[in-house]
C-alpha positions as CSV (number, residue, x, y, z in Angstrom):
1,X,-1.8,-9.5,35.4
2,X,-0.9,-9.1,32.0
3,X,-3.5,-8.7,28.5
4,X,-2.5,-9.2,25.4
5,X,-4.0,-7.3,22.7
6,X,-4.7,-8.2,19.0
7,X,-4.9,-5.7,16.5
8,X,-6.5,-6.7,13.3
9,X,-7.0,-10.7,14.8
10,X,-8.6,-12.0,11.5
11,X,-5.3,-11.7,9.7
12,X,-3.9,-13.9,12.6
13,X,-3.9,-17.6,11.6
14,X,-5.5,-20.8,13.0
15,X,-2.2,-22.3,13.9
16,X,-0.4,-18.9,15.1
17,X,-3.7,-18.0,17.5
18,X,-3.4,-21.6,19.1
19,X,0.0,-20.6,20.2
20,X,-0.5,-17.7,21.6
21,X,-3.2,-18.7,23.0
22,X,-1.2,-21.4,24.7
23,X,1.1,-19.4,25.4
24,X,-1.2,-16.3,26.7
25,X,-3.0,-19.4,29.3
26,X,0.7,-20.6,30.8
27,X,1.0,-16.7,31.6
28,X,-2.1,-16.6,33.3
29,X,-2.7,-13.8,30.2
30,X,-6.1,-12.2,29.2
31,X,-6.7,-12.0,25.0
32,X,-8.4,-9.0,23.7
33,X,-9.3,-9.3,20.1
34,X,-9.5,-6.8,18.0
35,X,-10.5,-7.0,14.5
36,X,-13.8,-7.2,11.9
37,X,-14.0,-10.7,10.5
38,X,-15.4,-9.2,7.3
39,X,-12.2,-7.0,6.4
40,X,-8.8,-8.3,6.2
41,X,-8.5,-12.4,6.0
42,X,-5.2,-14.5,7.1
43,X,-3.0,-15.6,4.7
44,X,-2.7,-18.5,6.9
45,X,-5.2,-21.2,7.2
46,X,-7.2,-19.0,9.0
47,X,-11.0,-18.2,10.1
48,X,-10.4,-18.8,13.8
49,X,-11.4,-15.0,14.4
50,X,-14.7,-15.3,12.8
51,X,-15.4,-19.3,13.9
52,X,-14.7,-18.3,17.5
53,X,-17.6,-14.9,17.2
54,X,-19.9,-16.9,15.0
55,X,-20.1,-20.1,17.7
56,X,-20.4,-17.5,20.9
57,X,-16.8,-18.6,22.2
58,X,-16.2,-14.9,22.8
59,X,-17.6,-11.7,24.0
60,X,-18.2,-9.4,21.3
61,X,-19.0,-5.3,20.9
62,X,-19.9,-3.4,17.8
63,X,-18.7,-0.1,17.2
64,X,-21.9,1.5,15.4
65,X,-20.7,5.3,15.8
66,X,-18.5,6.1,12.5
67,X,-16.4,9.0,13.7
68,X,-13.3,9.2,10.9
69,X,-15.5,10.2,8.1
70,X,-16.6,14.0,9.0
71,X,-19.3,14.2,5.8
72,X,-22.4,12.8,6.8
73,X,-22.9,11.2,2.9
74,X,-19.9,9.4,3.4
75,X,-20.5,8.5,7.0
76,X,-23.1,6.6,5.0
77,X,-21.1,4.8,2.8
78,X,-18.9,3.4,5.6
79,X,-21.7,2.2,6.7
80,X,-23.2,0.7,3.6
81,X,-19.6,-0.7,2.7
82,X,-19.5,-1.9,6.4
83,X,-23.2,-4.1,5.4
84,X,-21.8,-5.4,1.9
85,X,-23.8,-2.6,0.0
86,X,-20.6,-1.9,-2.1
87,X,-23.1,-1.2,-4.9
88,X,-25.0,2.0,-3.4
89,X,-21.7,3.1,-1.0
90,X,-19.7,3.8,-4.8
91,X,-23.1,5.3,-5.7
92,X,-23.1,8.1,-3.2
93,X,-19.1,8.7,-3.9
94,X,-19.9,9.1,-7.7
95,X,-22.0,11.6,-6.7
96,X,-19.5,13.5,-5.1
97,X,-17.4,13.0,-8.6
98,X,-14.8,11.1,-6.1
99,X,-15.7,8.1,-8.0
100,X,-15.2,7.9,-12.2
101,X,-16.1,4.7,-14.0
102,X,-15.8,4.0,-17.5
103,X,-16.9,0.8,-19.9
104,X,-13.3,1.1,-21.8
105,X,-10.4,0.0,-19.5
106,X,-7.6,2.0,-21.3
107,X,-9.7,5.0,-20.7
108,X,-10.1,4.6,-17.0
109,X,-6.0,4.1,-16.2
110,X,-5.5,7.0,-18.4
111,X,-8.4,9.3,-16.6
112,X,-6.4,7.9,-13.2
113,X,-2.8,9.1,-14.4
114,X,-4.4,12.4,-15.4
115,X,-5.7,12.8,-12.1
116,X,-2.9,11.3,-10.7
117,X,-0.4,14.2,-12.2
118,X,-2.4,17.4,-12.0
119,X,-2.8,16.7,-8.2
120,X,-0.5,18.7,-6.3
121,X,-0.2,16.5,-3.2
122,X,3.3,15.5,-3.4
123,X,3.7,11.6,-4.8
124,X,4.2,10.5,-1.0
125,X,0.8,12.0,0.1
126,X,-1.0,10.2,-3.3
127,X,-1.5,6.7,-4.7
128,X,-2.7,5.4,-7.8
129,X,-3.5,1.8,-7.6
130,X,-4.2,-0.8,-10.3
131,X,-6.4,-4.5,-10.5
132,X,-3.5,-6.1,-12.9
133,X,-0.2,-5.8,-13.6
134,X,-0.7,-5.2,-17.5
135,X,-2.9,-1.9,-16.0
136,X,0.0,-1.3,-13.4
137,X,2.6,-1.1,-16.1
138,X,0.3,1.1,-18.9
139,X,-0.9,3.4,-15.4
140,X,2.8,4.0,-14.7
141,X,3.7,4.8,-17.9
142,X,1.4,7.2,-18.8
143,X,1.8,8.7,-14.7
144,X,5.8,8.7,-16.0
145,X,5.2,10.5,-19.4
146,X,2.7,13.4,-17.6
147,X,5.4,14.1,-14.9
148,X,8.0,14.3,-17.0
149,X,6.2,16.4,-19.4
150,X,5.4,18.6,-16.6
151,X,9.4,18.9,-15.4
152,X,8.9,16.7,-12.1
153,X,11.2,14.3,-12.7
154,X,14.8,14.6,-12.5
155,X,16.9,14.4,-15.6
156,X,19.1,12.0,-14.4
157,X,17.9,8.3,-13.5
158,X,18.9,4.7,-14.5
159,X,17.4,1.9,-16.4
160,X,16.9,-1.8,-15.0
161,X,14.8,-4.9,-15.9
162,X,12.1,-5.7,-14.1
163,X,11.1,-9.1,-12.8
164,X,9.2,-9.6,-15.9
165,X,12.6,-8.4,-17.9
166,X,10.9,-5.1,-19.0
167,X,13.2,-2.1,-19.2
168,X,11.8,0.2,-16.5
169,X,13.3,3.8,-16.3
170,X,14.1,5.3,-12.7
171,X,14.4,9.2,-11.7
172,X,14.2,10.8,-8.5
């Protein structure tokens, strides 16, 4: 009488699904899967999610109603996204101007950590996010330099080397 639900089952991997699944039989346990075998992949060997949908081993049901996004355009992009139209889903967001793209990378983490400080979200409600670490470490700079400019960091703070054994200065 018991079911054992799976959040996000394509991150589970081959080897940890075979044990619960062992284990799930000896309880005389029912799996629910939940998951979308194009999002999120195990770090494990992995697969098992998708193998077992693709060969019919499982029952499946698509969820086809897109209810988080309230705007109808971007209802649309989920959607698109959702078919592997990443191409026309940034499209529509560029639109909107929630989507800035420009052919000089230097340019593009420095639009970001403007954005990034005149937002008035506090930092816990905002996130910039990089594709390397050389762009992380020039993105927080600059994000640094504009808040402290601005008075929104604390005066006091410490200085520590990173794991690459870069000086990196902390402030509340």
């Amino acid at each position: 009488k018991s079911v054992l639900l799976i959040d996000e089952a394509g991150m589970v991997g081959s080897r940890d699904f075979s044990r619960l699944q062992e284990h799930a039989d000896k309880a005389g346990a029912k799996m629910v899967l939940i998951g979308d075998e194009r999002q999120l992949q195990s770090v494990a060997a992995g697969g098992i999610f998708w193998a077992l949908q693709q060969h019919g081993q499982i029952k499946t049901a698509d969820l086809t109603t897109i209810t988080r996004q309230q705007d109808a355009d971007e209802r649309r992009a989920s959607l698109l996204f959702y078919q592997g139209k990443a191409d026309e889903a940034l499209k529509i967001y560029e639109a909107k101007g929630a989507v800035k793209t420009h052919a000089h990378r230097p340019t593009v983490v420095e639009m970001l950590a403007q954005d990034y400080a005149a937002d008035p979200a506090s930092t816990q409600q905002k996130i910039a996010i990089a594709a390397t670490n050389a762009d992380a470490y020039m993105l927080n700079e600059s994000i640094r330099q504009r808040l402290k400019d601005a008075g929104q960091l604390g005066k006091e703070g410490a200085t520590l080397d990173n794991m690459d054994g870069q000086a990196v200065e902390l402030a509340k």
